[in-house]
MOPAC internal coordinates of N, CA, C and O (Angstrom, degrees):
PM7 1SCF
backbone

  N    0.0000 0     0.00 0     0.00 0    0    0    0
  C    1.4512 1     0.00 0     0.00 0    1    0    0
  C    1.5299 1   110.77 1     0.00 0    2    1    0
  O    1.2310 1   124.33 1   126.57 1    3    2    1
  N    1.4295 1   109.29 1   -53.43 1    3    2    1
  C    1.5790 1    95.41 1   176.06 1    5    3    2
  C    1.3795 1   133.52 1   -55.78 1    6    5    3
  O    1.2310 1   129.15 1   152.67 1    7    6    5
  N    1.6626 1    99.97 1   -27.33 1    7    6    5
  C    1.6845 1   113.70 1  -165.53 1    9    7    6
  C    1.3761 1    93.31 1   -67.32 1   10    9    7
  O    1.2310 1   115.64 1   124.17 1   11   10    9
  N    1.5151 1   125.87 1   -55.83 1   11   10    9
  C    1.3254 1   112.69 1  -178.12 1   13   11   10
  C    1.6322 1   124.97 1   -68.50 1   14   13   11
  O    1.2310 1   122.88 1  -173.62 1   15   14   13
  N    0.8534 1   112.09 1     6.38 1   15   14   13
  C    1.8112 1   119.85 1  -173.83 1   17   15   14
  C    1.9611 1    76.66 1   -95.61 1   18   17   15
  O    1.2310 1   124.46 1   110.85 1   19   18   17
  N    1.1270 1   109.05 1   -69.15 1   19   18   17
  C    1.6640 1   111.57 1  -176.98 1   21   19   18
  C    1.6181 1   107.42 1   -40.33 1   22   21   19
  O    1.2310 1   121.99 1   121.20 1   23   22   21
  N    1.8405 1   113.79 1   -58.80 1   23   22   21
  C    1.5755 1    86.60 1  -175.39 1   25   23   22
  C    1.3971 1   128.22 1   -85.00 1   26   25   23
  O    1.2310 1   123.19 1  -163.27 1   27   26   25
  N    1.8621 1   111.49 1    16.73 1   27   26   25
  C    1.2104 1   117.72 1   178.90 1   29   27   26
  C    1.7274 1   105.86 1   -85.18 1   30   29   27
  O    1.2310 1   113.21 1   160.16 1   31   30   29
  N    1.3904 1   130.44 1   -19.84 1   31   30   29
  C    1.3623 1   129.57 1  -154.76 1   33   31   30
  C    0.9750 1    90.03 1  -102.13 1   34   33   31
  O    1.2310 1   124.99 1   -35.25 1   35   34   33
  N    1.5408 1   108.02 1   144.75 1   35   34   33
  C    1.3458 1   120.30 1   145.70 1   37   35   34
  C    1.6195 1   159.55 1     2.54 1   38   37   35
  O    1.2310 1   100.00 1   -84.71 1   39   38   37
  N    1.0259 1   153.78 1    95.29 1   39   38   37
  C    1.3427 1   106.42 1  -159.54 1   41   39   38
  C    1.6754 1   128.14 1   -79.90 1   42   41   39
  O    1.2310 1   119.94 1   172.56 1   43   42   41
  N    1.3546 1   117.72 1    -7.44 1   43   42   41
  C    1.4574 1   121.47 1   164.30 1   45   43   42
  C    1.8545 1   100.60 1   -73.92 1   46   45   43
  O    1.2310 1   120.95 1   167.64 1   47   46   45
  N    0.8810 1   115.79 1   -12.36 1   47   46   45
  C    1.9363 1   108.17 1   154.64 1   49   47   46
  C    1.0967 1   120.48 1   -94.05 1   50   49   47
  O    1.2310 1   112.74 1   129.17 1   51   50   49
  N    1.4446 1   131.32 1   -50.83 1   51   50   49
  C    1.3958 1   134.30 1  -172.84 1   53   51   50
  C    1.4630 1    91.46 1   -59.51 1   54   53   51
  O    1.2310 1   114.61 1   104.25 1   55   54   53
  N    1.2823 1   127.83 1   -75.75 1   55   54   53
  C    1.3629 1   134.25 1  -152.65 1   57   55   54
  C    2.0107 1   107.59 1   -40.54 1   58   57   55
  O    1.2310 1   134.31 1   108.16 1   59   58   57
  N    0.9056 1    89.93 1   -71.84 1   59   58   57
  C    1.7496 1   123.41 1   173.13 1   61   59   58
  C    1.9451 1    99.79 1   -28.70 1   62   61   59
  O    1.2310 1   128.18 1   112.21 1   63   62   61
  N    1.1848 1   101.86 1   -67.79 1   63   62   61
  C    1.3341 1   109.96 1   175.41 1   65   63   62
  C    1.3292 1   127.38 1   -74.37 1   66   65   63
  O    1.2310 1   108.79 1   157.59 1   67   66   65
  N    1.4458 1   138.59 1   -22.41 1   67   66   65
  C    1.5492 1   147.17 1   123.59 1   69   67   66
  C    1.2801 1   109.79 1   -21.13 1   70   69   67
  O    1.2310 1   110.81 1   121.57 1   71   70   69
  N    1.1915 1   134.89 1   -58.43 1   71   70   69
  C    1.5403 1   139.18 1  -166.84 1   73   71   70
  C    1.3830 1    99.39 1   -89.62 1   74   73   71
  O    1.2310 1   110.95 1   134.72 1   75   74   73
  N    1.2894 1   134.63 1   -45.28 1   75   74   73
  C    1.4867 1   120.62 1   171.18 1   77   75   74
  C    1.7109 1   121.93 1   -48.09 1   78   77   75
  O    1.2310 1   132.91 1   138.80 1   79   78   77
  N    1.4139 1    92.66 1   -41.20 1   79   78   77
  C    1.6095 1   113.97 1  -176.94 1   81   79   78
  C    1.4509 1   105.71 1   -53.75 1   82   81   79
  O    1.2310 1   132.02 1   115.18 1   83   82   81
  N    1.4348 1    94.39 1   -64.82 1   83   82   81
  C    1.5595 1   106.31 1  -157.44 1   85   83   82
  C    1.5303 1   105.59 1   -80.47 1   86   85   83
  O    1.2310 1   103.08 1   173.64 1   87   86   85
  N    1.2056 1   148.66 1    -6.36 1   87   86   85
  C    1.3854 1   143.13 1  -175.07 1   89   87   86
  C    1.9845 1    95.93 1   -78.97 1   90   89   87
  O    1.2310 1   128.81 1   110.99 1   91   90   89
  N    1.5068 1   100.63 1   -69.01 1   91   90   89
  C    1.5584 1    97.94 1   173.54 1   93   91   90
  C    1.7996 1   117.82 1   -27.71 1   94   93   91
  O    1.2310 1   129.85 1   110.32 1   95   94   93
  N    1.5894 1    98.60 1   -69.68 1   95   94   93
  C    1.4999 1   110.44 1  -176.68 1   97   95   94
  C    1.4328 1   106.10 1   -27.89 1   98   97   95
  O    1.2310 1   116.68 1   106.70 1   99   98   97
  N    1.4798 1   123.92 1   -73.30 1   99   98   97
  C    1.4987 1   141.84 1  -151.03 1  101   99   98
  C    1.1941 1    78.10 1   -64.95 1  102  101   99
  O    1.2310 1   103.96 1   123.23 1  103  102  101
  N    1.3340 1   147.16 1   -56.77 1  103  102  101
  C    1.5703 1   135.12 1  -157.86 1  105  103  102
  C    1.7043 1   102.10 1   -65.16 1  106  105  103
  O    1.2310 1   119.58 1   115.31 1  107  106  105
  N    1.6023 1   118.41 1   -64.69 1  107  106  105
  C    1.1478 1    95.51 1   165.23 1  109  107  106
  C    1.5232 1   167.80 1   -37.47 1  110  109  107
  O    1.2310 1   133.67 1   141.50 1  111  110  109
  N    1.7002 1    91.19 1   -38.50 1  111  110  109
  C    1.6044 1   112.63 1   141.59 1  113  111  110
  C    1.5965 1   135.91 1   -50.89 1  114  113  111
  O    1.2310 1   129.65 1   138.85 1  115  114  113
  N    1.3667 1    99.01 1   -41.15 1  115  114  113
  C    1.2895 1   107.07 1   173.73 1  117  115  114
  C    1.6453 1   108.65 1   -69.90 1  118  117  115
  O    1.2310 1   120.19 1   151.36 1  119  118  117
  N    1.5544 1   117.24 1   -28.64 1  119  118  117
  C    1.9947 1    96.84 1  -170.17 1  121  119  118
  C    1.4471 1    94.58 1   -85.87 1  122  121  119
  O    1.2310 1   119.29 1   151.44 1  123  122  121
  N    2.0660 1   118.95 1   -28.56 1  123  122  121
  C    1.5380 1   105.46 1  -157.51 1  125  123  122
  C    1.6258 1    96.28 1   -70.88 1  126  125  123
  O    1.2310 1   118.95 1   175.44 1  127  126  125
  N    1.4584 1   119.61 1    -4.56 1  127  126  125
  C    1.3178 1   113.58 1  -151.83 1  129  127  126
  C    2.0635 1    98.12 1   -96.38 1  130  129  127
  O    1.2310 1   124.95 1   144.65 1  131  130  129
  N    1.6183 1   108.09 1   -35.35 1  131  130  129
  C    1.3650 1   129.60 1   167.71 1  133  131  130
  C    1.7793 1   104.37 1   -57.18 1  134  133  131
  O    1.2310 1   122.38 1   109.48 1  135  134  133
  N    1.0577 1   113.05 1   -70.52 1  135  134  133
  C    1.4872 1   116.55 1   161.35 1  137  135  134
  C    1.4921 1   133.60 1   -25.28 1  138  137  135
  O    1.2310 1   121.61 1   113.56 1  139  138  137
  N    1.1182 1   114.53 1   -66.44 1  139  138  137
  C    1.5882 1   125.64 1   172.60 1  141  139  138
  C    1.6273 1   117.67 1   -91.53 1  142  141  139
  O    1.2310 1   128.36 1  -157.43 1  143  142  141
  N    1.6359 1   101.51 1    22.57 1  143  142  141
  C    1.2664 1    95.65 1  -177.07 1  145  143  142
  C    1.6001 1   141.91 1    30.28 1  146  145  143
  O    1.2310 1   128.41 1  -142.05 1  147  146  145
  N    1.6977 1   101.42 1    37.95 1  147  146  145
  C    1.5932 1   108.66 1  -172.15 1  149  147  146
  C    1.5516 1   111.07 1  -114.85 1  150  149  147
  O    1.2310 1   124.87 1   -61.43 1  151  150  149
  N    1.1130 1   108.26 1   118.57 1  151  150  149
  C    1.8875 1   112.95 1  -169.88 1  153  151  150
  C    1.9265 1   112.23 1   -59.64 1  154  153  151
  O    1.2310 1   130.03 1   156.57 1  155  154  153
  N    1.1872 1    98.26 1   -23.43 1  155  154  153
  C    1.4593 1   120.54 1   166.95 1  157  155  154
  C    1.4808 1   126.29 1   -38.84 1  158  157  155
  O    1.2310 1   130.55 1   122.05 1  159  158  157
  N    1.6425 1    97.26 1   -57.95 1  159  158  157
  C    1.2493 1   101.89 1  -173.79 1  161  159  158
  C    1.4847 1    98.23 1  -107.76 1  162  161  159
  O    1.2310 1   115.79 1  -145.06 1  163  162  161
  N    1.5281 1   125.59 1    34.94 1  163  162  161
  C    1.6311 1   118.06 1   152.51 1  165  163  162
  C    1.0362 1    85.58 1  -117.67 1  166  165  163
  O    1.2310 1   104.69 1   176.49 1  167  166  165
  N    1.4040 1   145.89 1    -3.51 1  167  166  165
  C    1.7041 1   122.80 1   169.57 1  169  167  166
  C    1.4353 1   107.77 1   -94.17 1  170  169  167
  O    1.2310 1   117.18 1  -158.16 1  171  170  169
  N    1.2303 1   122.97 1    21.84 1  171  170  169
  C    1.5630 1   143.54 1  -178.33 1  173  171  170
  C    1.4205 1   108.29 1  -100.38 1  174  173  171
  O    1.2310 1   124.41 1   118.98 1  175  174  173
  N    1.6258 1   109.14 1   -61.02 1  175  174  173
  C    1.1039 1   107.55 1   169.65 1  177  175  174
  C    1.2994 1   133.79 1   -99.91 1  178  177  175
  O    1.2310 1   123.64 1  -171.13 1  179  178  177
  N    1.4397 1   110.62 1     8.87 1  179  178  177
  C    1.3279 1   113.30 1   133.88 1  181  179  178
  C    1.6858 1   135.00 1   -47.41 1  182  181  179
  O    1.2310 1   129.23 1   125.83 1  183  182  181
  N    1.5913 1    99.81 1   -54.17 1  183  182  181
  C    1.4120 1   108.01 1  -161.86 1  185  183  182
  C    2.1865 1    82.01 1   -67.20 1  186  185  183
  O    1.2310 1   118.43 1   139.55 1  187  186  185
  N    1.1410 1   120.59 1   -40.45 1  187  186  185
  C    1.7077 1   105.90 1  -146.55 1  189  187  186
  C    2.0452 1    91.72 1   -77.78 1  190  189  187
  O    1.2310 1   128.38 1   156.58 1  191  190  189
  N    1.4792 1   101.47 1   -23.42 1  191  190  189
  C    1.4263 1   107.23 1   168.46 1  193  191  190
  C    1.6767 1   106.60 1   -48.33 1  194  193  191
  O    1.2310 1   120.22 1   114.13 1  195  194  193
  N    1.1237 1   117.19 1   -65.87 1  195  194  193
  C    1.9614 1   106.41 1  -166.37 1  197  195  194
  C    1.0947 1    93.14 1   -91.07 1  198  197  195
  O    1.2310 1    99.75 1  -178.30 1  199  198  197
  N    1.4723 1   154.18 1     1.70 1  199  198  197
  C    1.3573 1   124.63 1   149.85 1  201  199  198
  C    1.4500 1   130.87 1   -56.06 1  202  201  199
  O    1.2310 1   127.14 1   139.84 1  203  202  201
  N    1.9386 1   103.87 1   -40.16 1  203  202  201
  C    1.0520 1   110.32 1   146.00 1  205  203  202
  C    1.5697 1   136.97 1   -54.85 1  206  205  203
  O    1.2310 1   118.54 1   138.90 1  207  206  205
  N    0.8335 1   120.39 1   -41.10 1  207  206  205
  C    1.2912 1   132.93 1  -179.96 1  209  207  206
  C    1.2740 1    98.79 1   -55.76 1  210  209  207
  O    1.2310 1   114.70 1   119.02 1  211  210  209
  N    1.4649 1   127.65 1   -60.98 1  211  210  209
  C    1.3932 1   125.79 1   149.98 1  213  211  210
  C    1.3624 1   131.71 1    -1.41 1  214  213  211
  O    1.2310 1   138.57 1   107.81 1  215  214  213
  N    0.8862 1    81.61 1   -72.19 1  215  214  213
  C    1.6944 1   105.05 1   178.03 1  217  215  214
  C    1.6874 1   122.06 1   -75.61 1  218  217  215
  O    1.2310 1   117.91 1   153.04 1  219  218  217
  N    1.2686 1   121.59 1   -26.96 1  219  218  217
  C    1.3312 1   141.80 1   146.66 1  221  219  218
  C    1.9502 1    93.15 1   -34.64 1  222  221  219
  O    1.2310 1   126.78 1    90.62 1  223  222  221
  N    1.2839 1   104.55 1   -89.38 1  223  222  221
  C    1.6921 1   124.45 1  -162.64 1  225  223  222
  C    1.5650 1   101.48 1   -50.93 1  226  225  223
  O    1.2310 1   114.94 1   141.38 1  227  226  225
  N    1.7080 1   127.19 1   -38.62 1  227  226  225
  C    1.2098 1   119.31 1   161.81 1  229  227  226
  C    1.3174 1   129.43 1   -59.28 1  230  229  227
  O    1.2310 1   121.18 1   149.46 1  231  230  229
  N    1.3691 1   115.34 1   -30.54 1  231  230  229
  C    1.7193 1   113.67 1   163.62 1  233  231  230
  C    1.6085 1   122.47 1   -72.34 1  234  233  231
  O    1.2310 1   134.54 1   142.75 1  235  234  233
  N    1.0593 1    89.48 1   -37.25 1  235  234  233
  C    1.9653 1    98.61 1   177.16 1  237  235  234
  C    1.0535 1   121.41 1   -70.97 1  238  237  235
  O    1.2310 1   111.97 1   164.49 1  239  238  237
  N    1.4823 1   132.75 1   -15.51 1  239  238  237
  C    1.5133 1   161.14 1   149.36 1  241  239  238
  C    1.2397 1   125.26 1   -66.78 1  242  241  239
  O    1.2310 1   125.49 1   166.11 1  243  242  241
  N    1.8160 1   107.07 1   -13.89 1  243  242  241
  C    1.3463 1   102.02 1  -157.70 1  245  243  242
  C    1.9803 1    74.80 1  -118.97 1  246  245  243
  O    1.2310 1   120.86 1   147.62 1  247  246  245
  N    1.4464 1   115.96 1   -32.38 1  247  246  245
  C    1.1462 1    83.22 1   170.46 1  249  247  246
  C    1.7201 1   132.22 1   -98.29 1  250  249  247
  O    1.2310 1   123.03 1   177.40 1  251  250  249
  N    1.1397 1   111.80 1    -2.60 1  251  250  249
  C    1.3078 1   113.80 1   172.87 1  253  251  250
  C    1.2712 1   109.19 1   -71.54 1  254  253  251
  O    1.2310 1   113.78 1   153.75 1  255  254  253
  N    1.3360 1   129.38 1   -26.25 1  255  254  253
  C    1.6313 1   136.47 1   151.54 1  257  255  254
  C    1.6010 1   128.21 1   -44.61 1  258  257  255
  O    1.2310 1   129.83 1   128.85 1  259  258  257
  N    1.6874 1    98.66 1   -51.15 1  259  258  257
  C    1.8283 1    96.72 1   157.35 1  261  259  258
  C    1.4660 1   121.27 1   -80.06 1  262  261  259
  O    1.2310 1   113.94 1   143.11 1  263  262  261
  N    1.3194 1   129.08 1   -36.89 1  263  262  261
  C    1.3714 1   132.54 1   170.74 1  265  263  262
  C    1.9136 1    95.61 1   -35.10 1  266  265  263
  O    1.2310 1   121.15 1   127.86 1  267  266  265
  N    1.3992 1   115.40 1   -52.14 1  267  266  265
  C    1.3880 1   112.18 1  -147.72 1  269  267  266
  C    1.6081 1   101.97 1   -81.52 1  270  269  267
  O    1.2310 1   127.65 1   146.89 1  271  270  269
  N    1.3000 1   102.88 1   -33.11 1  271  270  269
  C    1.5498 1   102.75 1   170.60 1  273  271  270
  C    1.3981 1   111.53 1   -61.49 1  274  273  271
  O    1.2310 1   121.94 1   144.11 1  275  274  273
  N    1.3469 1   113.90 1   -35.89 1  275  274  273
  C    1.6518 1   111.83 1  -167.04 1  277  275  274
  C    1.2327 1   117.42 1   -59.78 1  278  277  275
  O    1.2310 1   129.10 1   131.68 1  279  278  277
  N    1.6539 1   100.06 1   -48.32 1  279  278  277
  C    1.8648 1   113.40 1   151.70 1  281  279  278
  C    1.2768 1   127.77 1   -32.49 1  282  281  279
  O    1.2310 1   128.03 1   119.23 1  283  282  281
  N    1.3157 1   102.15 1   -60.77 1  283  282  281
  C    1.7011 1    94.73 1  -169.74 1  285  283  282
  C    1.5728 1   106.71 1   -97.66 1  286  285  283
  O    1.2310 1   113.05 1  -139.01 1  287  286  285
  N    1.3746 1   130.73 1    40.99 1  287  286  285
  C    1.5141 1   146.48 1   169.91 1  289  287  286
  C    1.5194 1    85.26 1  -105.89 1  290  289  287
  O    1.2310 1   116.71 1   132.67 1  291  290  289
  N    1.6717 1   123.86 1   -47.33 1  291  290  289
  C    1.3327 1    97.91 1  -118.16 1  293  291  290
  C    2.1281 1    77.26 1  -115.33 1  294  293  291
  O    1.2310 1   124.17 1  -169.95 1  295  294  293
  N    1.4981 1   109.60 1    10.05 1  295  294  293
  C    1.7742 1   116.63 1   163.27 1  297  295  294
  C    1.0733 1    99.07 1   -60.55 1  298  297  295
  O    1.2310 1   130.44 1   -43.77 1  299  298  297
  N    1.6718 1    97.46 1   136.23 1  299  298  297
  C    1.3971 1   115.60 1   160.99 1  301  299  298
  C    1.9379 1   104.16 1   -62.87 1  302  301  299
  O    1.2310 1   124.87 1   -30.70 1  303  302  301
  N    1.3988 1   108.26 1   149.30 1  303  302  301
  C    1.4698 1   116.85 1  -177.37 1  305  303  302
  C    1.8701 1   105.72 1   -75.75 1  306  305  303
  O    1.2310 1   116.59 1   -60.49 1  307  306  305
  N    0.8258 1   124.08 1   119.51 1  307  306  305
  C    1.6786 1   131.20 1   160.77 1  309  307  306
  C    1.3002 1   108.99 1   -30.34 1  310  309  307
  O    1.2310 1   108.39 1   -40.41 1  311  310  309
  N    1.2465 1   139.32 1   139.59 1  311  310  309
  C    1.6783 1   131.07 1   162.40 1  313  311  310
  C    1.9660 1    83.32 1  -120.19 1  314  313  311
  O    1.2310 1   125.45 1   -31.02 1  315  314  313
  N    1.3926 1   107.14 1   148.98 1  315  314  313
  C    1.1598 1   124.92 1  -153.10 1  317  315  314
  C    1.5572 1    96.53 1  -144.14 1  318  317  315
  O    1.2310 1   120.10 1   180.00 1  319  318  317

């Protein structure tokens, strides 16, 4: 159910909300994992850490990519 709610959205929603999700999670993993002293669950929130992180660098890519188009839409044309 979620996957399709995920591949139905957007990606300025999906994306946005992946990284909201997952920053908390990895933090949580990281204290239950400090807590119960189990290397397991910091290689848990490790792994959901650079997926996010991932996903961090895919939004920042995705907008310095429209920023740059917006620029060069919005150049005056050269006369030559």
């Amino acid at each position: 159910m979620v996957g399709l709610i995920l591949r139905v959205l957007p990606f300025w929603v999906r994306e946005p909300l992946l990284i909201v999700v997952g920053v908390p999670f990895s933090i949580a993993l990281f204290y239950a994992a400090a807590r119960d002293r189990a290397p397991v669950g910091a290689l848990l929130g490790l792994a959901v850490l650079v997926f996010t992180a991932i996903r961090v660098h895919t939004v920042v890519k995705a907008l310095r990519a429209r920023k740059a188009a917006k620029q060069l839409n919005s150049a005056p044309a050269s006369t030559a």
